[in-house]
C-alpha positions as CSV (number, residue, x, y, z in Angstrom):
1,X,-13.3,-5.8,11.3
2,X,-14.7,-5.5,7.8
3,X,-12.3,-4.7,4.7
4,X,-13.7,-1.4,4.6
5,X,-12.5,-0.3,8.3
6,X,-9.1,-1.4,7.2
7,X,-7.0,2.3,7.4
8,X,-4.3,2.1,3.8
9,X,-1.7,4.6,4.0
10,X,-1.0,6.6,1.1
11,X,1.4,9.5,2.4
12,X,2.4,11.9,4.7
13,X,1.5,15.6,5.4
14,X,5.1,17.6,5.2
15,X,5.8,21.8,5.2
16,X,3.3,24.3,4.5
17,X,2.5,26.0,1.7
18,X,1.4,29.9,1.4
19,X,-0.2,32.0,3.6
20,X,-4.1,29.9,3.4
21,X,-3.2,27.1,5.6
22,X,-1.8,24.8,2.7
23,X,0.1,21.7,3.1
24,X,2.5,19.2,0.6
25,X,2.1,15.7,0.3
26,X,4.8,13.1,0.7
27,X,3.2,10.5,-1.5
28,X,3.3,6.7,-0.9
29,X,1.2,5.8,-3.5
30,X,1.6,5.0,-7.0
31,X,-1.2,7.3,-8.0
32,X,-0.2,11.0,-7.0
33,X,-2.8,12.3,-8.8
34,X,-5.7,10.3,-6.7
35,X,-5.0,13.4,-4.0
36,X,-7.2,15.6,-6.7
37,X,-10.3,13.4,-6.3
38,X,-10.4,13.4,-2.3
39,X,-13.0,15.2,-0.8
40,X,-12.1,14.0,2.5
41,X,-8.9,11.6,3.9
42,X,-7.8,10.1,7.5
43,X,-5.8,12.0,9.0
44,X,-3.3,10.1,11.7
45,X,-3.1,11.5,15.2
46,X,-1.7,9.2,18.2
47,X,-2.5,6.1,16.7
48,X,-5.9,6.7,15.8
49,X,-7.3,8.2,12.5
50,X,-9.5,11.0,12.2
51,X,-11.8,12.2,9.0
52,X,-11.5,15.4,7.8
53,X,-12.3,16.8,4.5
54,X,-10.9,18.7,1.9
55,X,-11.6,21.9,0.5
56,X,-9.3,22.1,-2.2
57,X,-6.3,19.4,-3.7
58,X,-3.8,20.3,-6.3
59,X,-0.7,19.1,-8.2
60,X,2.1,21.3,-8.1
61,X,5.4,20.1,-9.7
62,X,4.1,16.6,-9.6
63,X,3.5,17.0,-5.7
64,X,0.0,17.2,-3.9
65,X,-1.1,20.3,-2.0
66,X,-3.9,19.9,0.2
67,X,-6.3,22.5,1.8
68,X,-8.2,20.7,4.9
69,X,-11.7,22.7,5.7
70,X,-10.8,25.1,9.1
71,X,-6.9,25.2,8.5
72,X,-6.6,28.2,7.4
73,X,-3.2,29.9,8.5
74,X,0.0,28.2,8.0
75,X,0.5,27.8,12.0
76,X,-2.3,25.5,11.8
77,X,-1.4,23.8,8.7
78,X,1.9,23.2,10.8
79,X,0.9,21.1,13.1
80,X,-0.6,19.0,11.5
81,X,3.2,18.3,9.9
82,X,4.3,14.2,9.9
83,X,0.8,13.2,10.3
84,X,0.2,10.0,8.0
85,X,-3.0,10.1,5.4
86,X,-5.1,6.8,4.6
87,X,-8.1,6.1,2.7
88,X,-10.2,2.7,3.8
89,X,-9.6,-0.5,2.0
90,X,-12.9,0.6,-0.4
91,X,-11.2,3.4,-1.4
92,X,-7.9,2.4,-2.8
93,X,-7.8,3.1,-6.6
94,X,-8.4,-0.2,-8.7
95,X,-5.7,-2.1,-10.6
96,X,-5.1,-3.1,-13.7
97,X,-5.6,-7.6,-13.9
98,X,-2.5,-9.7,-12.7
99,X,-1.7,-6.8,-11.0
100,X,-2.0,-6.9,-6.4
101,X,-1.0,-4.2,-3.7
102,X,1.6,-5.8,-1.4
103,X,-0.6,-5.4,1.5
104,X,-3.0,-7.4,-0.1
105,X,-0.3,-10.2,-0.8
106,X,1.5,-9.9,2.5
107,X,-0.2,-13.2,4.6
108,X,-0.7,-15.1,1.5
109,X,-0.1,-18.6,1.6
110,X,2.2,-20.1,-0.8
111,X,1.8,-23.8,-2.3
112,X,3.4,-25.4,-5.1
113,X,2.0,-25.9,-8.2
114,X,3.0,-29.3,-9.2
115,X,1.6,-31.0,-6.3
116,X,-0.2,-28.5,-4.2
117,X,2.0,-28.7,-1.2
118,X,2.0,-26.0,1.0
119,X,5.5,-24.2,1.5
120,X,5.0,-21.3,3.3
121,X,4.0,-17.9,3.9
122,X,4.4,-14.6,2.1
123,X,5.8,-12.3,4.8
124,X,7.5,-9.4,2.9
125,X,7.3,-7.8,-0.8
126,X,11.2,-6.4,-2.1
127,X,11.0,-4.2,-4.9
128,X,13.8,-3.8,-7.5
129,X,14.1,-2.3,-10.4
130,X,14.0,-5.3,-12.8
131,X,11.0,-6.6,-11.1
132,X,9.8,-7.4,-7.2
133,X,11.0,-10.4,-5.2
134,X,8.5,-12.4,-2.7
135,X,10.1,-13.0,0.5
136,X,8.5,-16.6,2.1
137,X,8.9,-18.2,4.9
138,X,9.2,-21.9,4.4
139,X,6.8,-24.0,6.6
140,X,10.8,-25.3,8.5
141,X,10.8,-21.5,9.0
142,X,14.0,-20.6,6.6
143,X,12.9,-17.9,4.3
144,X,13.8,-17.8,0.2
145,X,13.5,-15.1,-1.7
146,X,11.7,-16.0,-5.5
147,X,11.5,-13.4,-8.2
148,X,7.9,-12.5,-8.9
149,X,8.5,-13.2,-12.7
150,X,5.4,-15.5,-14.8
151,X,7.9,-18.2,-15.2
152,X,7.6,-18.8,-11.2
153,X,4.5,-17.1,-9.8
154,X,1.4,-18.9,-11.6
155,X,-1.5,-18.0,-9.5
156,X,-2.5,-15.3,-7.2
157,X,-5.7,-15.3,-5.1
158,X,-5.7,-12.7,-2.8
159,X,-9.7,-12.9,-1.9
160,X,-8.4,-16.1,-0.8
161,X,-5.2,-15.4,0.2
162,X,-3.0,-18.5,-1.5
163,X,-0.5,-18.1,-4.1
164,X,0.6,-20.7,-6.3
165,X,4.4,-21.0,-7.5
166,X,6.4,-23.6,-9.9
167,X,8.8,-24.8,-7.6
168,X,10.1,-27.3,-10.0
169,X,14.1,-27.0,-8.9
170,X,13.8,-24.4,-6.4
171,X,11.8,-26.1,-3.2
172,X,11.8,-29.9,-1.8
173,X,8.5,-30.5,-1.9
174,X,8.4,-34.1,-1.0
């Protein structure tokens, strides 16, 4: 499968809205506003995704309101409630540098930087408020957890999935 059949989720379709078949957004991306630019989204339905487009998006108290073409009566726009909504891969909005989606660092191989030994693998993202932790599984398969702060993470590759850390006092390397 090519990146661009890759299905990203970026929220869920909740209540309805009005009498025209509108229905709110649970966003799970960063960029609300990206709903406003779609003229047409996956729609999840038993595990498979199905295209529809859009007729009309808007914000409304900092929430997304879509209008799908042929939903036109809130009945309709009901079942279509807890139903997920991706993009493809191609389609996900572009960060800033030095910046990655965790499903992009998720797999990543992890090697130290002093040596080039391989430690492990990425396996989970943890987001805190001061900053985001990497969760890796250690080739002896313990995990660690490292902050993803400069001072540790020192390269990231994601086209080639490998990410380089200074494990100077935090892994045996040798």
């Amino acid at each position: 499968m090519d990146r661009s059949e890759t299905y990203i989720t970026i929220g869920k379709l909740g209540r309805t809205r009005g009498v025209r078949g509108d229905i709110w957004v649970t966003v799970f991306s960063d960029f609300p506003e990206r709903f406003l630019d779609l003229k047409e989204v996956y729609v999840g339905d038993r595990g498979t995704w199905q295209k529809r487009k859009l007729e009309s998006a808007q914000m409304i108290s900092g929430r997304p309101v879509l209008k799908f073409e042929g939903v036109d009566t809130p009945e309709a726009a009901s079942r279509m409630t807890n139903r997920e909504l991706a993009v493809t891969r191609d389609q996900v909005v572009q960060l800033p540098e030095g910046m990655f989606y965790i499903f992009d660092l998720i797999g990543c191989k992890v090697f130290a930087g002093d040596d080039g030994t391989s430690i492990g693998e990425l396996v989970d993202v943890r987001q805190y408020p001061a900053n985001d932790a990497y969760v890796i599984r250690m080739n002896d398969g313990r995990t660690m957890s490292l902050a993803a702060v400069v001072q540790f993470i020192k390269h990231v590759d994601v086209e080639n999935k490998k990410i380089v850390i200074d494990s100077a006092g935090l892994v045996e390397t040798g």
